[in-house]
C-alpha positions in Angstrom: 14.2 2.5 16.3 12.2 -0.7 15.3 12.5 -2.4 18.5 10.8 0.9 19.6 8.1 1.2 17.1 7.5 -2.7 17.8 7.1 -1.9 21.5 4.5 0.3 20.8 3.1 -2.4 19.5 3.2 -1.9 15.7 4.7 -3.8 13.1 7.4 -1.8 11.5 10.6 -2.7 9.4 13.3 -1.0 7.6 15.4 -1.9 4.8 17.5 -0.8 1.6 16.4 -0.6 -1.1 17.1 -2.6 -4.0 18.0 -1.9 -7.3 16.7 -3.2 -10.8 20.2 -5.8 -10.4 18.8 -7.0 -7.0 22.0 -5.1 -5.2 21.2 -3.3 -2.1 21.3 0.7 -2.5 21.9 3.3 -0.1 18.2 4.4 -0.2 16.2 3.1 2.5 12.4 2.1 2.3 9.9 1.4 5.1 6.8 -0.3 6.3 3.8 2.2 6.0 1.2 2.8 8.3 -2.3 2.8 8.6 -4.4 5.1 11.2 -4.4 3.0 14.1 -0.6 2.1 14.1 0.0 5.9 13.9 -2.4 6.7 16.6 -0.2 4.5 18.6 3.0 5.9 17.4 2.1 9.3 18.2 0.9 7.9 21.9 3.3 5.8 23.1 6.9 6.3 20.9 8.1 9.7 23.4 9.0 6.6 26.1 11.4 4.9 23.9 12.9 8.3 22.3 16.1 7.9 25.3 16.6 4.6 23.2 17.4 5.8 19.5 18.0 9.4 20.1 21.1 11.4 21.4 20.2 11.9 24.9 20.6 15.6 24.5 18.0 16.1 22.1 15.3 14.2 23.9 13.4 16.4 25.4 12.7 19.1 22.9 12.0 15.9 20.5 9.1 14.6 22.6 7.9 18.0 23.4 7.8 18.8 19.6 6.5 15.0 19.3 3.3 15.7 22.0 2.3 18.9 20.2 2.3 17.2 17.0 -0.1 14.7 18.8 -1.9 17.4 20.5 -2.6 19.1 16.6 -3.1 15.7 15.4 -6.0 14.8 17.9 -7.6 18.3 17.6 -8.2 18.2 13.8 -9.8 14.9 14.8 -12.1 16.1 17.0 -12.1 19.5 16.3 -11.1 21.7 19.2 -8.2 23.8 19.8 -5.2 21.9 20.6 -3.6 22.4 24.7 -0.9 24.9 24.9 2.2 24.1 26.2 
């Protein structure tokens, strides 16, 4: 999933978390994004979904994923977002 997020072109990590002994934990933590990195996120990850995701689940994923976008860009601009 990084290597996805990277190919988007965003910089974008994961890693446990530590504890107060400096002993990695179970819990994970991530890099956070700003608006432009999500813009592109919400643009361009759907391609890469067939690369992290069970191959059964992609396509209701990235239509889920472009309605999200399509809500996403519409509170932006404010219009109704396309049906689908």
């Amino acid at each position: 999933m990084e290597k996805a997020f990277r190919a988007c072109g965003v910089s974008f990590n994961v890693w446990h978390k530590v504890d107060e002994n400096g002993h990695a934990t179970e819990k994970y933590e991530w890099t956070s994004m700003m608006g432009g990195e999500k813009k592109k996120v919400l643009e361009n990850l759907p391609q890469f979904f067939k690369n992290f995701l069970p191959i059964s689940t992609v396509d209701t994923v990235t239509k889920i994923w472009k309605v999200i976008n399509q809500i996403n860009a519409s509170q932006k601009t404010n219009i109704s977002p396309i049906s689908t």
